[in-house]
Structure formats: structure tokens, C-alpha cells
N, C-alpha and C positions, 0 to 999 in steps of 0.2 A: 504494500500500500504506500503512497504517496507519500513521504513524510517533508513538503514543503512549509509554506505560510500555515502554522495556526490560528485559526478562529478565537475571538475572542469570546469574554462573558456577556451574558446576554442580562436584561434589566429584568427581573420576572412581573414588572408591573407597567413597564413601558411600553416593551413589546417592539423598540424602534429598531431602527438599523443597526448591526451589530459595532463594534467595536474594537477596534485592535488591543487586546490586552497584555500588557508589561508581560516578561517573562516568569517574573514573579506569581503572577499571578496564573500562571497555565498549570503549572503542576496541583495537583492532587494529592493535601496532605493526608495521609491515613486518619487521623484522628476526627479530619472535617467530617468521613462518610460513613467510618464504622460505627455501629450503633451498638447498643447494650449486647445484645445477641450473640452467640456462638456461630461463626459459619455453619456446621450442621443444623442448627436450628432452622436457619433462612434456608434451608432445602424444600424443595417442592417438587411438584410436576414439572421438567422440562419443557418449555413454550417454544423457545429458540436460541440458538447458540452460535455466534459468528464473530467474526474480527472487529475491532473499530479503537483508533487510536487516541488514549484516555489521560490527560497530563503527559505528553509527551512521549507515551507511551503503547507498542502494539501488543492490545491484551486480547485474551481468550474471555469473551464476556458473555455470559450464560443467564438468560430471564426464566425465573420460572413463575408459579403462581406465587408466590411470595416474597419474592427479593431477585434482586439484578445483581449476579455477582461478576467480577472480575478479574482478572491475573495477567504481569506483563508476562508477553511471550520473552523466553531466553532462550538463547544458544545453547545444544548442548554440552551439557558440562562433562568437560575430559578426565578421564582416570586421575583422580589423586591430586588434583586441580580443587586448591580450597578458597578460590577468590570469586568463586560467580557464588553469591546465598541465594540462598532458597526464597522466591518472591511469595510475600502474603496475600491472598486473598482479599479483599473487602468489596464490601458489600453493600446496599443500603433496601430496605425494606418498602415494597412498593405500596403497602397505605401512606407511605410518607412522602408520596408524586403527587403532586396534584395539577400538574397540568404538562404537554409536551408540544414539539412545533420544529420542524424542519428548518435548521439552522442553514442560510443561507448569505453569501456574501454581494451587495449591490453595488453598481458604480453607474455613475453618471451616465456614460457612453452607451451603457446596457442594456437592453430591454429584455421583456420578460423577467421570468422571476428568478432570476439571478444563476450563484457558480453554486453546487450545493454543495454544503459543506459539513455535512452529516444530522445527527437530532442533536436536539437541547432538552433536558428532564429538570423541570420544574422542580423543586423540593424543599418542603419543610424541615428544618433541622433543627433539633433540641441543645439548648447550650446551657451555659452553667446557670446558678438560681433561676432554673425552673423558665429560661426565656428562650424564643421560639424567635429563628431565624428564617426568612429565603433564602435561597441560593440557586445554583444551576450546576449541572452535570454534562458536558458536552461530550455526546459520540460521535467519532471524525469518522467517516466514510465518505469518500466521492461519488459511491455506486448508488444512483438511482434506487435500479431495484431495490437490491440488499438495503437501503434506506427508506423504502416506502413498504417493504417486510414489516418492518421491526416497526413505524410508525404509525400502520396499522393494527399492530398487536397492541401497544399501550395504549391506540386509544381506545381499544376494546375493552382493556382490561379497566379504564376511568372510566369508561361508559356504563354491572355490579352492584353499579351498583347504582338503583336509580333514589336519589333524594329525592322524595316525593314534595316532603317538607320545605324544602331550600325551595326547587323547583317551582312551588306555588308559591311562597313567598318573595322568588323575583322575578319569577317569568320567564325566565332564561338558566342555564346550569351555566355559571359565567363565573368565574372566581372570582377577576377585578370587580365585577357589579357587587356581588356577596360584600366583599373586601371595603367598597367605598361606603355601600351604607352601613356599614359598623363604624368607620372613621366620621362618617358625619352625623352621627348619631339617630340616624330613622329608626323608630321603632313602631311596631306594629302589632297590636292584642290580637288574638288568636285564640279560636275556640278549642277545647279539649274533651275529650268525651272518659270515663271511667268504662273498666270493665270488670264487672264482678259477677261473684257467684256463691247461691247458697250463703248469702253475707259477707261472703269472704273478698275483699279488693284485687283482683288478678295484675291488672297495672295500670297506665293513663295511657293513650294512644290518639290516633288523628281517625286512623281509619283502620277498615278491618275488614275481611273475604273470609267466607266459609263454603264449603261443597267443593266447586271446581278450583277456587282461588286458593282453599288452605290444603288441599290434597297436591295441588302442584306443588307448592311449597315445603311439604310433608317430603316429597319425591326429591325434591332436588339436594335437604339436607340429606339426605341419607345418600349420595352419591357425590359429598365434598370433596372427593379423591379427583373428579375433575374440572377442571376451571368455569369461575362463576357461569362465562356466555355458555359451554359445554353445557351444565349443568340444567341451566334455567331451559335450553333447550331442548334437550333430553326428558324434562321432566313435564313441560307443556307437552312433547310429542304422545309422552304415555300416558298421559293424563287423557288425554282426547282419545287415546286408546281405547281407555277402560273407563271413557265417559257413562255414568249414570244418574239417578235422579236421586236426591236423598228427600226424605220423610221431615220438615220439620215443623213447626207451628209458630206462627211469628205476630206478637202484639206490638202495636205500636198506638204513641200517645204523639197526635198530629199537631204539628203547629203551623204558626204562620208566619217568616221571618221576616222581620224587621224590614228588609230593602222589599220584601212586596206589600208591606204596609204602606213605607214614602209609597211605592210607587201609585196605590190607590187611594192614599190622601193626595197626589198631586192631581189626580186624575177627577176628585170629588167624590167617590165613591163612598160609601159609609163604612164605618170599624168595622174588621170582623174579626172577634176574637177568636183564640187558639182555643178547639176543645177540648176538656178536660174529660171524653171519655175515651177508654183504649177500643182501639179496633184489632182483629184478627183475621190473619190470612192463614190458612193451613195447606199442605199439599205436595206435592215432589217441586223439589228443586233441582236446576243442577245448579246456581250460582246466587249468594247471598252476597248484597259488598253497603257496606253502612259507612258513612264518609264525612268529615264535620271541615274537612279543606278539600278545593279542587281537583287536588291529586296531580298535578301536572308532572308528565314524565318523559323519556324519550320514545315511550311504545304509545302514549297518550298525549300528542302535542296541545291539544283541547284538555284534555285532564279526564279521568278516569268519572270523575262528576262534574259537567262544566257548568252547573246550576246554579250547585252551591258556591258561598265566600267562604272568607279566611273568617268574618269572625259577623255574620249573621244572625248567631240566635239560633241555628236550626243544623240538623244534617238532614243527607240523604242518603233513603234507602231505596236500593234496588233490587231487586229481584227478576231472577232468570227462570221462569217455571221449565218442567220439561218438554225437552223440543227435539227434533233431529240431529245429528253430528252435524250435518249439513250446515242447519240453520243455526246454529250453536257458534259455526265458527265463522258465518258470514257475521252475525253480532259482533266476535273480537276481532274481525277485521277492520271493522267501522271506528273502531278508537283510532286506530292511526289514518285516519282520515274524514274529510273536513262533514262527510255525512252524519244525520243523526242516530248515534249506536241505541238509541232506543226507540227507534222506529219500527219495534218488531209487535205482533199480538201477545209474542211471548214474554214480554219485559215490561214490567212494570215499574212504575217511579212514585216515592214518597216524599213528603217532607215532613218531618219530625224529631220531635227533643229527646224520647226516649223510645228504644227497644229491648221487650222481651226474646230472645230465640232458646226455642224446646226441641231436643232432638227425638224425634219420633222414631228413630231406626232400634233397634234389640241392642243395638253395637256400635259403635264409631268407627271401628280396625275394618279395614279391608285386610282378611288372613291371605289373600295374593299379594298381595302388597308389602306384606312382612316375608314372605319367601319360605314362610314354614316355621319362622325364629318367631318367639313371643312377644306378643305387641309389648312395648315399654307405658304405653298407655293404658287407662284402666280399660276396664268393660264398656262404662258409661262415657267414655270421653269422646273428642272429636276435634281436629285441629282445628286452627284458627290461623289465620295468618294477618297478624296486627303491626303495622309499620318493617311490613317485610321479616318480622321475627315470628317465629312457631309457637305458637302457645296449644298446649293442650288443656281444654278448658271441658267441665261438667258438662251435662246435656241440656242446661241450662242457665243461659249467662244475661246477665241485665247490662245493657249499653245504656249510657247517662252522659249528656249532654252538659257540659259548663260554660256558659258563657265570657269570654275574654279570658280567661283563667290566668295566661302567661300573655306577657309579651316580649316578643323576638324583634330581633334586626333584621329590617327588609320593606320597600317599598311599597304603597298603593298598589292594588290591583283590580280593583273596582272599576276603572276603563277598560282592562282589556279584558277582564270575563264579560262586558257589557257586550262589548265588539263580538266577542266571540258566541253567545248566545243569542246574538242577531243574527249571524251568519249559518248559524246552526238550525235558526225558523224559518229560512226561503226556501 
């Protein structure tokens, strides 16, 4: 490989043209990347494994599901020859990337988009009392391919994890946006809903799927051993597999939120209070999802409920009664697209402050599903899948609605759900 002009650091907040960096500053001290960890620890799946020149340096640099390790390559070392040491290893752990971007060189005279000059890895770095750094990690390669390889993988691997949370609080999965309205201090209240059971408080969460939404999620933990996109996909495939209907009974206590209150006092309409009696739906489902934010993701660019706000007074419940595989996955095709996903006879839509759900089945465990090994859940239980985490919850769980509870950092978004729920009625 080329071992000409090094690129220099890049700004992780600017984003500008890059800059020739001092000699000083190109090398790669051990101390800046290795983190707590053991090399063996940072072992995973192998993802991909190729050259790229790293501080000065041409290393053997290996990504897997859980950390990007490296080593320079050396000569090797002749019989009885004690001046080449043994090169160390390091490493740094890839929940501590947060963002990546094809390092490229521009000049005046140039067009297009410039010489490339390998990736740049965004990163978070822990320093002494407890304080949290930027910085950048530059992989040198000239080779196209070999560079749009490896730029494609991580941004796979950022893409796991989808922040439902963040997402609908700015609109965008953007770090610098995340990043400024904490520095300029926007804050913004936000509804939370409890989950409990039998009395018992299970946790706080935004949003929650049961049937088809926590049995995918059921699937995909139990198959950790391959990478989050591997997983999540493998685990929707088999799921629509072994699509069925579940047995549950669902109360809910109806409101009426606040933004369609303005909207029918601007309109002159007259109050109409929230009623205070519960109603109940019973019957096969394949998909339950109860949601108190929009949910905006990258499989949901509308949001998984683009109805509801961030902090309205209400959630939303949906329900998928049973229907065909067919017509099952023409519904989750229509999230990622700008048509309305609940335009079916089979899906219906609530608004309300609190739900009851009763599991009507004998059993929660699919015994296929456990492969003949013993469910780790009870008899009575049934997954759930609350802020993307598995909970195995009773066959009966109370969702409960709090209004503003917290407030977070993050922008207005009451324009562009308006936008987008007008787009969604033509």
C-alpha cells in the first residue's frame, strides 16, 4: 500500500475539509484507544478483516461484532534476532463509534469528490475524572472498493440499533443535531407510560409490541451469536414463518388528547370529555403495539405511530386482528412508506391513557421455538418487547399513561408530525 502524504484529523463536529496534521499528531498512542478490556474480551464474530495504514502504520485490522482490533504488520523476525518486539494489539470497542464518513482529500483545481483517502471513525473516549472526549481514528486505504467494504459495514453496524426515543425527539438520527440541543439547552417533556402486573411495577417505557412484535424479539435474542442486522433478520424471517394468531383480551380506558381538543376548540366545536368507562376488545391477534411517542425509526420514517406526540396526554393503541401472511406483510411494508399502514379492515386504531392486556392462550412458550430445551419463562408468561428490551411479563399487564413525567433534550416536533399526518390523509 501506498505509504505517501498522510491525511490528516478530521473535526468530529465540523465535518469540513480535512487538514494536514503535524507529524505529531498522526501517530496513534496506545493509551488514547485501548480501553478497560482484555483483547480476548473484544472478540466476536469476525465481520471483516483487511489492511489499512493506522498512525503510520501497515496493520492487520480485524472488525468484528464488538470491537475493531488492530496490529502493525512486521517483517519477519530472523532466528535469534532480539531487536524486532513483539507488536501489541489494540483495540477500541464499537459502542464507542458513533459516527463514520469517507475520509477524502479536496483541492481547488478538483472536481468531484475528491482523492480518497481511506475512513475516519468517529469516537467517544473516556478520560480521567470521569470526562468524555471526541476524537477520530483514520483508516488509510486508496482502494475504493476495499473502502466502500468496510464503510458499509459500520454503517450497518450504527444503523442496531434503532433509537426510537432520540429519533422522535429530533427527527433525524443526526448526532451534531442530538449534540446542539443539549449545548443550547432545549428541553422537551415527554410522556411515559408504566408497566405493571399483579401490582407489581415491571418498568417505565415509551412503547411496547406483543404477538408478532415480542416473539420476533424473543427470536432474535436467542440467536446473539450473530450480528444485530443478521439477527433482527433472521428473526422477522421466522417469525412470519410461524406466523399465528394469539388469544388475548384487551381493555382500554379512551381519551381524548389534548392537540385534538385545540384543534376542536379552534374549530368551535363543543368539549368533549375523555370517558371514564373501559371498553373491551377480545379475539386473535397477530400484533399488539401501545405507543405514548411516534416511534420514528429507520424501518418507520413516519414513525411506527405517526398520530400520536411526544407528550399529548394520550397513547396509541393498535391492533392487528388475524389476517393472511399475505396481508400481514403488505401492513409492514407500508411503514416504510409514505402510504397509510393502517389502511387495512384488519387494523384497528385507538387513543387512550390506559390499557389492560389478558393473555387468553393455556401458555405463552411456543415448545418449537424453544427447540425441545425448557422455556426459561413461566407457564403463564408471554414476551413483550418494551423499548426494544425482552421483558417476560404475567398474562396480564396494566399499561398506564403519565403525562410529561421527564423531560429530555430535543426539539419541537409538532410541525413535522402535523406535515406528516396530512400527507398521510390524501
Amino acid at each position: 500500500m501506498p505509504r505517501g502524504r498522510r491525511g490528516g484529523r478530521v473535526s468530529a463536529l465540523e465535518g469540513g475539509p480535512e487538514e494536514e496534521a503535524p507529524p505529531a499528531a498522526a501517530a496513534v498512542p496506545s493509551a488514547l484507544w485501548a480501553s478497560g478490556l482484555q483483547p480476548e474480551a473484544a472478540a466476536g464474530q469476525t465481520l471483516l478483516r483487511g489492511i489499512f495504514e493506522i498512525g503510520r502504520s501497515s496493520c492487520d485490522v480485524v472488525l468484528s461484532e464488538l470491537a475493531l482490533r488492530w496490529r502493525p504488520i512486521q517483517p519477519e523476525r530472523p532466528a535469534g534476532d532480539s531487536k524486532y518486539d513483539q507488536c501489541k494489539e489494540e483495540f477500541i470497542e464499537v459502542k464507542d463509534i458513533f459516527s463514520v464518513k469517507l475520509k477524502r482529500r479536496y483541492s481547488a483545481k478538483q472536481q468531484g469528490n475528491g482523492t480518497l483517502l481511506g475512513i475516519t471513525l468517529f469516537i467517544c473516549l473516556k478520560k480521567e475524572q470521569n470526562k468524555l472526549k471526541d476524537s477520530t481514528l483514520d483508516l488509510i486505504n486508496l482502494s475504493e472498493d476495499h473502502c466502500d467494504v468496510w464503510f458499509k459495514q459500520f454503517k450497518k453496524i450504527l444503523a442496531g440499533s434503532t433509537n426510537v426515543l432520540a429519533h422522535s425527539l429530533h427527527g433525524i438520527p443526526h448526532v451534531v443535531t442530538a449534540t446542539l440541543h443539549i449545548i443550547m439547552g432545549h428541553i422537551q417533556p415527554v410522556d411515559v407510560c408504566t408497566f405493571s402486573t399483579t401490582g407489581k411495577l415491571l418498568r417505565f417505557g415509551f412503547s411496547a409490541m406483543f404477538g408478532f412484535g415480542g416473539r420476533t424479539l424473543a427470536l432474535a435474542e436467542k440467536n446473539r451469536w450473530m450480528s444485530p442486522s443478521q439477527r433482527r433478520d433472521f428473526a422477522v424471517m421466522k417469525a412470519l414463518a410461524k406466523l399465528k394468531p394469539e388469544d388475548y383480551e384487551i381493555s382500554f380506558l379512551p381519551c381524548i388528547s389534548s392537540h385534538d381538543l385545540q384543534e376542536w376548540k379552534a374549530e368551535g366545536s363543543p368539549k368533549s370529555d375523555s370517558s371514564d368507562q373501559w371498553q373491551t376488545i377480545q379475539g386473535q391477534f397477530l400484533n399488539v403495539s401501545i405507543m405514548a411517542i411516534p416511534c420514528l425509526c429507520s424501518v418507520a420514517p413516519r414513525g411506527l405511530a405517526p398520530t400520536t406526540r411526544l407528550n399529548n396526554g394520550s397513547m396509541a393503541l393498535i391492533v392487528v386482528r388475524n389476517t393472511s401472511r399475505p396481508e400481514f406483510i403488505k401492513h409492514l411494508k407500508r411503514y416504510a412508506s409514505v402510504k397509510n399502514q393502517f389502511n387495512f379492515p384488519f387494523v384497528e386504531t385507538y387513543t387512550v391513557g390506559e390499557v389492560r392486556v389478558r393473555s387468553r392462550n393455556k401458555s405463552g412458550c411456543d415448545p418449537e421455538e424453544d427447540d425441545g430445551r425448557q422455556a426459561a419463562a413461566s407457564e403463564h408468561s408471554f414476551p413483550w418487547n418494551i423499548d426494544g428490551d425482552l421483558v417476560e411479563a404475567e398474562s396480564e399487564v396494566l399499561v398506564k399513561l403519565h403525562p410529561r413525567l421527564i423531560s429530555l433534550y430535543g426539539g419541537s416536533m409538532e410541525e413535522m408530525n402535523d406535515s406528516k399526518v396530512t400527507c398521510n390523509c390524501l
